[in-house]
N, CA, C and O of each residue as an XYZ file, in Angstrom:
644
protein
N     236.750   -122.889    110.605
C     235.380   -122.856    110.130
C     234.935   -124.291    109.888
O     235.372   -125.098    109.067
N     234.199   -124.394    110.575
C     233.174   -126.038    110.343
C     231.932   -125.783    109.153
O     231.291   -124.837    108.693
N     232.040   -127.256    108.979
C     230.425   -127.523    107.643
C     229.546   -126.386    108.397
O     229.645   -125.258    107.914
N     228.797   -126.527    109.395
C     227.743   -125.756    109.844
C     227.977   -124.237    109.108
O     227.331   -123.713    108.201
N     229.227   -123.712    109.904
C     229.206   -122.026    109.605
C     229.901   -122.149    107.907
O     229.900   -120.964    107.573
N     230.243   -122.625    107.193
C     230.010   -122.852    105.873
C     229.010   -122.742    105.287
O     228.831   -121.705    104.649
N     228.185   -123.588    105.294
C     226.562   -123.808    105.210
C     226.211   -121.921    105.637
O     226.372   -121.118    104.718
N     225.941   -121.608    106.459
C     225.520   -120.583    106.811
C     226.130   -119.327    105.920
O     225.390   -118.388    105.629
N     227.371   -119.352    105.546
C     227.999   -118.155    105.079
C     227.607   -118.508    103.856
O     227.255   -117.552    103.165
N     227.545   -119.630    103.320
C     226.723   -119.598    101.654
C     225.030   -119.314    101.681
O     224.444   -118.812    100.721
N     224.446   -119.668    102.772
C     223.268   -119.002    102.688
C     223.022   -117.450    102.948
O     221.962   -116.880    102.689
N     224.095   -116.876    103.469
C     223.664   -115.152    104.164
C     224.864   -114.079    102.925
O     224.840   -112.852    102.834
N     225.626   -114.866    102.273
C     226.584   -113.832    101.483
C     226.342   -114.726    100.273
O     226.890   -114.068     99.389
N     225.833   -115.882     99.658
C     225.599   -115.937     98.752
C     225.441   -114.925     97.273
O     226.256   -114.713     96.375
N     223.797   -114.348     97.509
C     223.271   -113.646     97.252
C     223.825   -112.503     96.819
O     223.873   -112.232     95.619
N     224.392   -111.567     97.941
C     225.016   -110.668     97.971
C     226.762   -110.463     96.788
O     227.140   -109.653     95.942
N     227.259   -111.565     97.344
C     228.177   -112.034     96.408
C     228.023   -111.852     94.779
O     228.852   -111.378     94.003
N     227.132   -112.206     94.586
C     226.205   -112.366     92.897
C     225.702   -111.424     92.694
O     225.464   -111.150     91.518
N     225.318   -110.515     93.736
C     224.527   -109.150     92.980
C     226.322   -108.426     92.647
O     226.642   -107.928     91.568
N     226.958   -108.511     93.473
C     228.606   -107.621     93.494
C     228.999   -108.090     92.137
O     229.329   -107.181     91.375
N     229.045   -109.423     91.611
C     230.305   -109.785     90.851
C     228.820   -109.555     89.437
O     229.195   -109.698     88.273
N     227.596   -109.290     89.629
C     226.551   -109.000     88.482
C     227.076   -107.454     87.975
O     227.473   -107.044     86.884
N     226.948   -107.019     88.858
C     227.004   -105.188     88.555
C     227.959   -104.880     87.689
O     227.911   -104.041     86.790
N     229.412   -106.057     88.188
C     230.597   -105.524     87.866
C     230.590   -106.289     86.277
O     230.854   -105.433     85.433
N     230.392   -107.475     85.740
C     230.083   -108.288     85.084
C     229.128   -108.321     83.542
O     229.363   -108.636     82.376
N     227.737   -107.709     84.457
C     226.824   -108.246     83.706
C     225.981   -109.143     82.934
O     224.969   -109.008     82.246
N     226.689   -110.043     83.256
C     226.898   -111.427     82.870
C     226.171   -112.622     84.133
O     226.754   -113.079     85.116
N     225.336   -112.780     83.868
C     224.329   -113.738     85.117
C     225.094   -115.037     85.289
O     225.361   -115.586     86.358
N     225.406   -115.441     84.058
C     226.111   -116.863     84.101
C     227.903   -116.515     85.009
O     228.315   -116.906     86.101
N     228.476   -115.752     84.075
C     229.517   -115.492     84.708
C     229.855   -114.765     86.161
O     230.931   -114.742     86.760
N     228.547   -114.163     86.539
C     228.598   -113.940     88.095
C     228.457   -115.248     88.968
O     229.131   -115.498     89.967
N     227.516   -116.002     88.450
C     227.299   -117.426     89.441
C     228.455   -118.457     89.037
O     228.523   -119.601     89.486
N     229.189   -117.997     88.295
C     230.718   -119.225     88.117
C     231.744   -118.147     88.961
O     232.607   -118.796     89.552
N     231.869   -116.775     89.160
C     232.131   -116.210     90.324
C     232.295   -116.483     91.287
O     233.304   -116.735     91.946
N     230.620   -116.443     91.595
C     230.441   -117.031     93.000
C     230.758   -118.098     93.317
O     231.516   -118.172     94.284
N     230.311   -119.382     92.636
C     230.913   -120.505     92.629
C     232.599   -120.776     92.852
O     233.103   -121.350     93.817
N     233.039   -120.417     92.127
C     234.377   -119.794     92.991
C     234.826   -119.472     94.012
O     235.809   -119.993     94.538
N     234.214   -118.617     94.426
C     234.792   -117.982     95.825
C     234.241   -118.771     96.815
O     234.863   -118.909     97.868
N     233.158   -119.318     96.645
C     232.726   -120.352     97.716
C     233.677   -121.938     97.839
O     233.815   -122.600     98.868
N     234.182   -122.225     96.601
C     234.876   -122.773     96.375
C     236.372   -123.123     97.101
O     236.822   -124.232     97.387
N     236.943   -121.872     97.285
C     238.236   -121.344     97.761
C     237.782   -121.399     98.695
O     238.294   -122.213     99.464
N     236.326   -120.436     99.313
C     236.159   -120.746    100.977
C     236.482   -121.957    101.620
O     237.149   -122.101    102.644
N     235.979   -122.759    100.964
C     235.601   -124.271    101.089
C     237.089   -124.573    101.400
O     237.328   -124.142    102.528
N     238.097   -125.101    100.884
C     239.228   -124.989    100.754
C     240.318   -124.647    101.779
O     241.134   -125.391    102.323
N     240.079   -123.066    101.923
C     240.485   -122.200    102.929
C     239.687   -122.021    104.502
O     239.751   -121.088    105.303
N     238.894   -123.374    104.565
C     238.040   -123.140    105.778
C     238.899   -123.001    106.843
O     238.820   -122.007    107.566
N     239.823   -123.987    107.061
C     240.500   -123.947    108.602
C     241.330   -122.531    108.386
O     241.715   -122.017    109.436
N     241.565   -122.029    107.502
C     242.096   -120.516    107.677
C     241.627   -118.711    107.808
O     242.188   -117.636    108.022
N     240.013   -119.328    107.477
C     239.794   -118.437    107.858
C     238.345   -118.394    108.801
O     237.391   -119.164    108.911
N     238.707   -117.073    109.413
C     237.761   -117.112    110.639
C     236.368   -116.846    110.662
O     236.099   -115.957    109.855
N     235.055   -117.414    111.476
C     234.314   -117.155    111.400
C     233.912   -115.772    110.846
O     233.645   -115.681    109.648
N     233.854   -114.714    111.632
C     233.834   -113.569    112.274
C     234.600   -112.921    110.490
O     233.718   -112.321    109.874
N     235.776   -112.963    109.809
C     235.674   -112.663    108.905
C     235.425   -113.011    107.735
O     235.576   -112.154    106.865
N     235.055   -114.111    107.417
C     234.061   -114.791    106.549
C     233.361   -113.339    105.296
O     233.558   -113.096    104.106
N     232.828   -112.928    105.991
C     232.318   -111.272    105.165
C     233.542   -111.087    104.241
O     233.757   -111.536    103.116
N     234.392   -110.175    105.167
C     235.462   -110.096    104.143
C     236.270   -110.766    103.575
O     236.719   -110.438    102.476
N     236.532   -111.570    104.045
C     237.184   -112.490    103.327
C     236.206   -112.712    101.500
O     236.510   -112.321    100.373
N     235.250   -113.351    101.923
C     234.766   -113.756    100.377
C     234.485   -112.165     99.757
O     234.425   -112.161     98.528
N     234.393   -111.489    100.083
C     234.314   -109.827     98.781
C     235.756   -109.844     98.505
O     235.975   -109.823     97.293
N     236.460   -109.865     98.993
C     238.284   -109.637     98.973
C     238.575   -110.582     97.561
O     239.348   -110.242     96.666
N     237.719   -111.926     97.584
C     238.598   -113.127     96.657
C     237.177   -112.686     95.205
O     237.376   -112.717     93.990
N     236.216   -112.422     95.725
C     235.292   -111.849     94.920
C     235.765   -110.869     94.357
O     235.092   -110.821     93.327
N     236.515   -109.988     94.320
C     237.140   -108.540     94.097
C     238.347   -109.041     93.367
O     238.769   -108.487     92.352
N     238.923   -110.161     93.934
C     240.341   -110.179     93.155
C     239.992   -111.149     91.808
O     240.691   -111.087     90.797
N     238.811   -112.061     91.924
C     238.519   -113.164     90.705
C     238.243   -111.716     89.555
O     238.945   -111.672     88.545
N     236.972   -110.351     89.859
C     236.530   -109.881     88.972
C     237.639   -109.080     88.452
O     237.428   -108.640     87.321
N     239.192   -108.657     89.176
C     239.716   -107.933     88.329
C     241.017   -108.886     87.411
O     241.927   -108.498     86.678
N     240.522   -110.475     87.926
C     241.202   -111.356     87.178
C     240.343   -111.164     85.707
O     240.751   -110.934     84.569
N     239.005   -111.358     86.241
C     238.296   -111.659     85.057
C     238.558   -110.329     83.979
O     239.210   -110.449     82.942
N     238.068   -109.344     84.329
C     238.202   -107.553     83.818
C     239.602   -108.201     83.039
O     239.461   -108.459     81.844
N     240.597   -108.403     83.504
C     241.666   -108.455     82.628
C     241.973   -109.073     81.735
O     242.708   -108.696     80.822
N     241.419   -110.206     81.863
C     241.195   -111.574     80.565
C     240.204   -111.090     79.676
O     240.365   -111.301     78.474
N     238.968   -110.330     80.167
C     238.606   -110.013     78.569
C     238.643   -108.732     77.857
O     237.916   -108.135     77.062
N     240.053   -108.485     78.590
C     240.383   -106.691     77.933
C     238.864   -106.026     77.810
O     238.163   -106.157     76.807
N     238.503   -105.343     78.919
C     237.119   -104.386     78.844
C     237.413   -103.429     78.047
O     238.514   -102.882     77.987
N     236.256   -103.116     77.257
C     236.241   -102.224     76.163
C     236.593   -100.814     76.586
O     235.808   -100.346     77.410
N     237.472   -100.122     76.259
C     237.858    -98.615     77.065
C     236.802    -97.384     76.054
O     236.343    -97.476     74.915
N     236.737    -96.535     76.857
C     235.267    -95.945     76.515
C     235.486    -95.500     74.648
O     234.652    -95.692     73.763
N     236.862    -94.880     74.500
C     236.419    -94.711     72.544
C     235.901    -96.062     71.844
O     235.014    -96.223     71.005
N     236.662    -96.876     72.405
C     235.995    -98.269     71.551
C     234.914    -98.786     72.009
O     234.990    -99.989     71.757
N     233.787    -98.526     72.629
C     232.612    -98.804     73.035
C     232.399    -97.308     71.927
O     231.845    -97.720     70.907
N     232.580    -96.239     71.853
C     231.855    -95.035     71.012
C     231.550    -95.380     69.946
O     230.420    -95.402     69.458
N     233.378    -95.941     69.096
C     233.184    -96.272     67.920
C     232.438    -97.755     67.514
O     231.652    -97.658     66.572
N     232.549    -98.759     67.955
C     232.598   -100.216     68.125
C     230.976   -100.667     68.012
O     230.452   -101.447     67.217
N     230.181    -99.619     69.476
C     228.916   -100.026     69.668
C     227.936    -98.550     69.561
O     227.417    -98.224     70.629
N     227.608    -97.500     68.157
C     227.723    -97.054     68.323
C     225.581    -96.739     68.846
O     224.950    -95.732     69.166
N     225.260    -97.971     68.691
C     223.681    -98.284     69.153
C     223.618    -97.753     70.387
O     222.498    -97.582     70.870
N     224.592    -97.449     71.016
C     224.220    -97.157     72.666
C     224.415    -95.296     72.780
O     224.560    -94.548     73.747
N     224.333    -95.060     71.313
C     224.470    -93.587     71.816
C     223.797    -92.643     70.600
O     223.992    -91.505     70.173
N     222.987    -93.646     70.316
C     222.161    -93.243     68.587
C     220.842    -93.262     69.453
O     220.499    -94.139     70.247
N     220.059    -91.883     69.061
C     218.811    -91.899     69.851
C     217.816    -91.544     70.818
O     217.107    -90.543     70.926
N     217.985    -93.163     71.871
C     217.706    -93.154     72.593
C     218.892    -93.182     73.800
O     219.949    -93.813     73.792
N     218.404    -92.370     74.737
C     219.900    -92.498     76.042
C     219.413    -92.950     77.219
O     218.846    -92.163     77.978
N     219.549    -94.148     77.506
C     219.555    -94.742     78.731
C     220.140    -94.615     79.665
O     221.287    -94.781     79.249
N     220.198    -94.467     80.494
C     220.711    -93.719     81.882
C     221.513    -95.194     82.561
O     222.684    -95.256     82.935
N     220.683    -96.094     82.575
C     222.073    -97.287     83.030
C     222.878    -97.483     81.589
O     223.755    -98.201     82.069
N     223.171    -97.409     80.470
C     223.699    -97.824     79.593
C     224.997    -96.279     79.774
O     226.223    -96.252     79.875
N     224.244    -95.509     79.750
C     225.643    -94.276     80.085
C     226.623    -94.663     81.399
O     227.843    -94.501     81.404
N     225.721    -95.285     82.668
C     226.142    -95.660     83.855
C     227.081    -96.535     83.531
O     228.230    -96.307     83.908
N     226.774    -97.778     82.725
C     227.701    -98.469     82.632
C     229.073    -98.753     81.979
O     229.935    -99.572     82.298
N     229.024    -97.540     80.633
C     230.296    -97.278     79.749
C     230.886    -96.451     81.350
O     231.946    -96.841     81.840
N     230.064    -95.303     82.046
C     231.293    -94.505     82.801
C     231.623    -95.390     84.275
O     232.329    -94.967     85.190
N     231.174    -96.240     84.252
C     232.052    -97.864     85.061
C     232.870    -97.989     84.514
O     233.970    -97.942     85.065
N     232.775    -98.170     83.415
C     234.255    -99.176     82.428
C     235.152    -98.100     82.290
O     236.079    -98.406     81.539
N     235.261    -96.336     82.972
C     236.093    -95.910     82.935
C     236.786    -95.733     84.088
O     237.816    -95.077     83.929
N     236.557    -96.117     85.256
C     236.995    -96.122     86.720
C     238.256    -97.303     86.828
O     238.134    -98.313     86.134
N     239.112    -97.196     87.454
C     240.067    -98.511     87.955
C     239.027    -99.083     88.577
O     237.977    -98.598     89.000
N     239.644   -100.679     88.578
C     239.218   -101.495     89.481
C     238.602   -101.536     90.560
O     237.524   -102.021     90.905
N     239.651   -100.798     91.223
C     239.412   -100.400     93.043
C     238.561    -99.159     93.091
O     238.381    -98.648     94.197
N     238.170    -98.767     92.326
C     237.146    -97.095     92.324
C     236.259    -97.998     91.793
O     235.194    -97.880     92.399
N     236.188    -98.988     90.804
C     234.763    -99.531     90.488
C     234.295   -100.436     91.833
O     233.114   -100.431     92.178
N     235.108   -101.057     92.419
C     234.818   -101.973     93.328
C     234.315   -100.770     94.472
O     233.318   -101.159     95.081
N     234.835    -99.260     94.937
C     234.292    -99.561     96.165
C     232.987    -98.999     96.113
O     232.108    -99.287     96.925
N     232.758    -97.695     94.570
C     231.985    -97.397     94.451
C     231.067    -98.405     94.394
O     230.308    -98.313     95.359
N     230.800    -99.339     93.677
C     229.755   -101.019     94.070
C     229.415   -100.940     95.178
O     228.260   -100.697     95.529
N     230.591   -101.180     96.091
C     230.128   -101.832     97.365
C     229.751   -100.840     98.038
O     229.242   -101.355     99.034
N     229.645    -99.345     98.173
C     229.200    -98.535     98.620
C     228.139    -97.638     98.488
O     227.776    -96.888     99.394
N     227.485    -97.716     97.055
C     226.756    -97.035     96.742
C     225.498    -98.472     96.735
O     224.628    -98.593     97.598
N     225.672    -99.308     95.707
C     225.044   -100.240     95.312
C     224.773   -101.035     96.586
O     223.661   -101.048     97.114
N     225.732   -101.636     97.016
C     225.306   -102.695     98.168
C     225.292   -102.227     99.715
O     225.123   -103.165    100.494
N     225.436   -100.959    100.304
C     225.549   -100.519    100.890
C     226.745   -100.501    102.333
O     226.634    -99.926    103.416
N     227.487   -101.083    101.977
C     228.418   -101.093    102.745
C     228.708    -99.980    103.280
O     228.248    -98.907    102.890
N     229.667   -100.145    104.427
C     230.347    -98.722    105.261
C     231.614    -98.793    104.909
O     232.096    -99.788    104.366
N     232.404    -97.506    105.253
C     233.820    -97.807    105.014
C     234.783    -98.384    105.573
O     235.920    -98.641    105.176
N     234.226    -98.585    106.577
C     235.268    -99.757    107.486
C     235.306   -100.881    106.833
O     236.386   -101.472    106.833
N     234.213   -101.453    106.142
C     234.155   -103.250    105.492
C     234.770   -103.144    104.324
O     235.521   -104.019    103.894
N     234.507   -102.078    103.722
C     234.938   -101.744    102.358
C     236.669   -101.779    102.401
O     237.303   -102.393    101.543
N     237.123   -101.267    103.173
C     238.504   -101.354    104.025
C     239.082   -102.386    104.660
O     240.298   -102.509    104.807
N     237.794   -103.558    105.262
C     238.229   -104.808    105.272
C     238.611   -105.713    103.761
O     239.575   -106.407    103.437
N     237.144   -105.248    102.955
C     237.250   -106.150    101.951
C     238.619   -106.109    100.690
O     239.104   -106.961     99.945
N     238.931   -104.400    100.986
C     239.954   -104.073     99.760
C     241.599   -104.025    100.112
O     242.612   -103.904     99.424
N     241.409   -104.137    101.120
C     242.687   -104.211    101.943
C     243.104   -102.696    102.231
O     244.311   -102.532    102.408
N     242.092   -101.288    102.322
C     242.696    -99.976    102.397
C     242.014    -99.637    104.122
O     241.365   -100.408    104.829
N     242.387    -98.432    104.370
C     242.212    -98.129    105.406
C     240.913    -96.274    104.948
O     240.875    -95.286    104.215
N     240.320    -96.823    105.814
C     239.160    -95.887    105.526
C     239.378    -94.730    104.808
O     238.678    -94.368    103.863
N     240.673    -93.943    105.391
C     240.756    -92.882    104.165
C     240.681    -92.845    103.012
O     240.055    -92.093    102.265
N     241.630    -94.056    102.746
C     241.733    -94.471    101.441
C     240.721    -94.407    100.490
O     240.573    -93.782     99.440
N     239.767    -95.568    101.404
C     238.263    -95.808    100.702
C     237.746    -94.902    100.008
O     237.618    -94.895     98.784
N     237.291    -93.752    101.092
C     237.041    -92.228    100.780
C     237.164    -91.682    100.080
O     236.373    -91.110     99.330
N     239.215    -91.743    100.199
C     239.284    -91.139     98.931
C     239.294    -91.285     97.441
O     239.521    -90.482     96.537
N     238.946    -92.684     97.462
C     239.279    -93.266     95.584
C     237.306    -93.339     95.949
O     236.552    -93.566     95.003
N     237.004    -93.222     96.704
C     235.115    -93.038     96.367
C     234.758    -92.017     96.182
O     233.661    -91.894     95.638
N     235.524    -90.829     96.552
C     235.681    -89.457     95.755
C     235.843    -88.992     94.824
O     235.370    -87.965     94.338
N     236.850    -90.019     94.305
C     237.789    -89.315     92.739
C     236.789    -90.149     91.987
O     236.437    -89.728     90.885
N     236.176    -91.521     92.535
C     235.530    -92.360     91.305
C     233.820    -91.565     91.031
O     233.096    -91.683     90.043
N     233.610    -90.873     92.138
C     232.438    -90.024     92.182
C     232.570    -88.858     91.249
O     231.734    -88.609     90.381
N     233.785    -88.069     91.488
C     234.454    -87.370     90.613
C     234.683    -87.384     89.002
O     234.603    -86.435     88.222
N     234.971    -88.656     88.758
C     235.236    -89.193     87.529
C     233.669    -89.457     87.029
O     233.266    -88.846     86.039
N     233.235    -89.918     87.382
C     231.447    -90.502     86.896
C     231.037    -89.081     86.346
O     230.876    -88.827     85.153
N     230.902    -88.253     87.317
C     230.049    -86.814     87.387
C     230.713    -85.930     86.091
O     229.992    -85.263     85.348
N     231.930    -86.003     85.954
C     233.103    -85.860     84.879
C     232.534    -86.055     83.984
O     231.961    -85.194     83.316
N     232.562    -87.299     83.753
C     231.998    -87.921     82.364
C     230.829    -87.873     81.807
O     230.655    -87.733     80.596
N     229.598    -88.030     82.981
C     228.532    -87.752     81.767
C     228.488    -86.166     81.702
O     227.839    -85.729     80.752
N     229.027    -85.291     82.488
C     229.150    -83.995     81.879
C     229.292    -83.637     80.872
O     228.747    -82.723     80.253
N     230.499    -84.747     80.456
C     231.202    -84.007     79.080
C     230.506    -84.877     77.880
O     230.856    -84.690     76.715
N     229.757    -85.593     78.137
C     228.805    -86.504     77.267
C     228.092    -85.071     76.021
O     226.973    -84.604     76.234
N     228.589    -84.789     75.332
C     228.013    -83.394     74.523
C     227.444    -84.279     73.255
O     227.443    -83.606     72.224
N     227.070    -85.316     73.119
C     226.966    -86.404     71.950
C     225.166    -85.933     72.300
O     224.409    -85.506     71.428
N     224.713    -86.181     74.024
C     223.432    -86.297     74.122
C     222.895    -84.746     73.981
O     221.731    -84.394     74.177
N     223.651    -84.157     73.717
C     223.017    -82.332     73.099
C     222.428    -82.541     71.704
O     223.209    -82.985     70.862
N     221.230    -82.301     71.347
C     220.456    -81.953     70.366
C     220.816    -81.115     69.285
O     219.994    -80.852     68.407
């Protein structure tokens, strides 16, 4: 990979990059030190990796920084978001604020592909490039994490009157 197609892969996956590591995050600052990152490593890793996978490649190191990050700040597991924050369930019920406690109950790889599949629209072949699984796979942890979501705000009996 030369300056030119460098240049280019930070202008066309930039973006994209930062909305992925936002969703997962929430954190604006800490998605663009993310990104900054992985462009970083690109940079770095140019003569190794190839034009043509450039895509996957940066979601792959994007995917592995956020479940570096997820792990350094011990994410809140859903009783301790109940008890801890209990403003998010007094009230009023926001529909991304429920969305986002039943994120923080998915693994990694069920939060990541659901992201990249629902949210950013990926197919399962890239999703399979980016995670290192093979399409079934994808499928199937985008099943169980579909599974698990639908699960949970089911049993949400807090928002019953």
């Amino acid at each position: 990979m030369n300056r030119r197609s460098y240049n280019s892969a930070v202008n066309e996956y930039s973006e994209r990059v930062f909305r992925y590591a936002y969703k997962w995050t929430k954190s604006e600052a800490t998605s663009k030190d993310i990104v900054q990152e992985v462009f970083e490593k690109l940079w770095k890793n140019r003569k190794q990796v190839k034009s043509e996978k450039v895509k996957s490649w940066l979601f792959t190191t994007a995917h592995n920084l956020l479940v570096n990050y997820s792990k350094k700040k011990k994410m809140l597991s859903r009783e301790d978001l109940i008890y801890t924050e209990p403003s998010v369930f007094e009230n009023r019920y926001e529909l991304k604020d429920l969305l986002e406690v039943a994120l923080s109950t998915l693994s990694s790889t069920q939060k990541s592909i659901l992201l990249l599949r629902d949210s950013e629209g990926y197919d399962y072949k890239e999703i399979g490039e980016i995670l290192k699984l093979n399409e079934s796979q994808v499928k199937v942890y985008l099943f169980r994490a579909r599974k698990k979501i639908k699960k949970y705000l089911k049993d949400l009996t807090v928002l019953v009157v």
